[in-house]
C-alpha positions in Angstrom: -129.2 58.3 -11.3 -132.2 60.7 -10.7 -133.5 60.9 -13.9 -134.3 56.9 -14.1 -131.9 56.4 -17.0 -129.9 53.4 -16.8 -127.5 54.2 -19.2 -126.8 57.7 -20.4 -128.3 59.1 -23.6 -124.5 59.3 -25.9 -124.8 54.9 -25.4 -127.9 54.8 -27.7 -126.2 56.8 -30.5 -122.7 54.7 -30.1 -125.0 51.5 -30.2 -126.6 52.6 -33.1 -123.3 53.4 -34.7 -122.7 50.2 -34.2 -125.6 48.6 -35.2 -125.5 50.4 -38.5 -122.0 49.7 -39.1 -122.4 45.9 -38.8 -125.7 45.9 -40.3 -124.1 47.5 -43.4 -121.0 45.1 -43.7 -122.7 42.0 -43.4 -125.7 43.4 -45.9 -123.2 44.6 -48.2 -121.6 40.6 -47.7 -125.0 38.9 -48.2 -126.1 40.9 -51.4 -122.5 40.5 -52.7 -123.1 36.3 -52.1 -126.2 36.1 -53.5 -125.1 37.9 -56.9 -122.3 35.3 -56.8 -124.5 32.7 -56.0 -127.0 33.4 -59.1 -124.3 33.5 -61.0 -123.6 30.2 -63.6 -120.3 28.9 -63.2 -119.8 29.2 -66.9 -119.6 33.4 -66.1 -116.9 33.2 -64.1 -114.1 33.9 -63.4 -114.5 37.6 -64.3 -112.0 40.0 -64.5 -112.4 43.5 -63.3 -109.0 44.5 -63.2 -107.2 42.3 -65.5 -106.4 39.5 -63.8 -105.2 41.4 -60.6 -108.3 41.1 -59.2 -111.4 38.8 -60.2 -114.4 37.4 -59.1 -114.7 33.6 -58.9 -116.5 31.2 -57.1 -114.8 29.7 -54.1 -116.2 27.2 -50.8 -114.2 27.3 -47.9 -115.4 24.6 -45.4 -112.9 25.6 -42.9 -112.0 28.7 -40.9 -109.5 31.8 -42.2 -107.3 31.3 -45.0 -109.1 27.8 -45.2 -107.7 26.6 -41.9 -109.4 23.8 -40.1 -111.3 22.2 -43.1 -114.8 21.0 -41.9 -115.4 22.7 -38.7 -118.4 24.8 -39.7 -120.4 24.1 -37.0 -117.9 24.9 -34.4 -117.0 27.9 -36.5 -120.4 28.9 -36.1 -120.7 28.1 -32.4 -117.3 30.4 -31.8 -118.5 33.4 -34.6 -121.5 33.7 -32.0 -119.5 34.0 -29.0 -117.1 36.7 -30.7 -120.0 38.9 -31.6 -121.0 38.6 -28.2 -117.9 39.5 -26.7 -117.1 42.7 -29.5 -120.5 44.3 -28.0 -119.6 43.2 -24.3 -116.2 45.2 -25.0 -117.7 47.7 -26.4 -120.1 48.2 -24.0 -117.3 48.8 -21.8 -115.7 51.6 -23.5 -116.4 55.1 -22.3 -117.0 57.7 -25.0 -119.2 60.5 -25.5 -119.9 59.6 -29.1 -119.0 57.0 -31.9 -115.2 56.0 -31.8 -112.4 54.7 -33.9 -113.6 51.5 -31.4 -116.9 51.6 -32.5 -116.3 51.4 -36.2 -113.7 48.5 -35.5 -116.4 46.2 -33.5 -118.8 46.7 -35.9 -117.0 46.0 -39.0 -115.4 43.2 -37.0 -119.4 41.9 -35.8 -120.8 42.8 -39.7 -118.5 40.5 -40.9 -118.9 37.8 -38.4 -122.5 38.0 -38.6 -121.8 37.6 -42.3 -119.9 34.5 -42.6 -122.4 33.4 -39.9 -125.0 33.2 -42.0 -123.4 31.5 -44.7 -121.7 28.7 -41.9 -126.0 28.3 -41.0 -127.1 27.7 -44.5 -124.8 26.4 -46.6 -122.0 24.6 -44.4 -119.1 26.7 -45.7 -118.7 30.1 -46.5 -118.8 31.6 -50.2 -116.1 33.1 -51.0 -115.6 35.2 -54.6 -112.8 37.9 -54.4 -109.6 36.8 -55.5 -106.4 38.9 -55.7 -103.0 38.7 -57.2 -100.6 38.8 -60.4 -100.3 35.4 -62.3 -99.9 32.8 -60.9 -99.1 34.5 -57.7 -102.6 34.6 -56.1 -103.6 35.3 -52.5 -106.5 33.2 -50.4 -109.6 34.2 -51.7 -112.2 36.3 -50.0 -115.5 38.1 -49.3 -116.8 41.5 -47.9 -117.5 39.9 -44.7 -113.9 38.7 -44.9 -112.5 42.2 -45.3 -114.9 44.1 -43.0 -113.1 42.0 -40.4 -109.6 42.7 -41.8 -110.9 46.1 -41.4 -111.9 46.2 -38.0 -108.9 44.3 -36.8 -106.7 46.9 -38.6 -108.6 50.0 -36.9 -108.0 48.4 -33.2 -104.5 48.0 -34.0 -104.4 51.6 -35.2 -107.0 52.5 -31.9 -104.0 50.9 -29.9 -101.0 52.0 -31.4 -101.2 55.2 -32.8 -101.2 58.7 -30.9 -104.2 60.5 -30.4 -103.2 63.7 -31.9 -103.0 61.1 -35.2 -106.9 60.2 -35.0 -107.6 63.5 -33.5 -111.3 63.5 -34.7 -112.7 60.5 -34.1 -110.9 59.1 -31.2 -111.8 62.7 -29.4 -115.0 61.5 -27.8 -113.5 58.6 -25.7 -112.9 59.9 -22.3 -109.6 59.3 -20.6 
């Protein structure tokens, strides 16, 4: 290129879309954990919506929904090389501003970075959020948790849905 620019000048602002996008989920996930955290177990539970949803205290060891019990560290190992392949793809992606894509991968990368961190300091990840009616309960979660539900959910809508659905904010990615 003649003007010495390696990458053109729309990649910075998508990068920092990103950047900001995961830096706010998994922020929002560690502040969230260290409240929790600080807590005394005699608090809790606490119920915010009757018992529909509450906050609790729970240690997963294992990987989503609790699956494979006591594999932190190759948990960790694999959340490293997920974050690296969500900016690798969306590095790949050409768009003349932030897309549906770009708020996916960086929910999806806030939320691994999250539960990252936890993986590094504590061995399992803290999870508080627990939903359901009863008895009935589902698999208790975090923010970092649902920022990646979130961005797994917006690249399946990214896929599947018609363009003249997202109109707005799948505009800038060039066909």
């Amino acid at each position: 290129r003649r003007d010495g620019l390696r990458h053109p000048p729309y990649r910075m602002s998508r990068r920092l879309g990103l950047f900001a996008i995961a830096l706010s989920t998994a922020g929002a996930d560690r502040l969230s954990k260290q409240v929790i955290d600080g807590m005394s177990p005699e608090a809790l539970p606490v119920d915010l919506l009757g018992t529909w949803i509450r906050i609790v205290y729970g240690e997963n060891h294992g990987g989503l929904f609790g699956l494979a019990q006591g594999s932190a560290p190759f948990l960790a190992a694999l959340s490293v090389g997920v974050i690296a392949l969500l900016v690798f793809v969306h590095e790949r992606e050409r768009a003349s501003r932030v897309t549906l894509m770009t708020i996916a991968i960086g929910a999806l990368a806030g939320g691994a970075i999250g539960n990252l961190v936890d993986r590094l300091q504590y061995g399992y990840v803290l999870d508080f959020i627990d939903i359901g009616i009863g008895n009935l309960r589902f698999w208790t979660f975090n923010l970092a948790d649902a920022g990646i539900t979130t961005g797994i959910l917006l690249l399946l809508a990214d896929a599947i849905l018609p363009a003249r659905i997202l109109p707005s904010i799948r505009a800038g990615r060039a066909r």
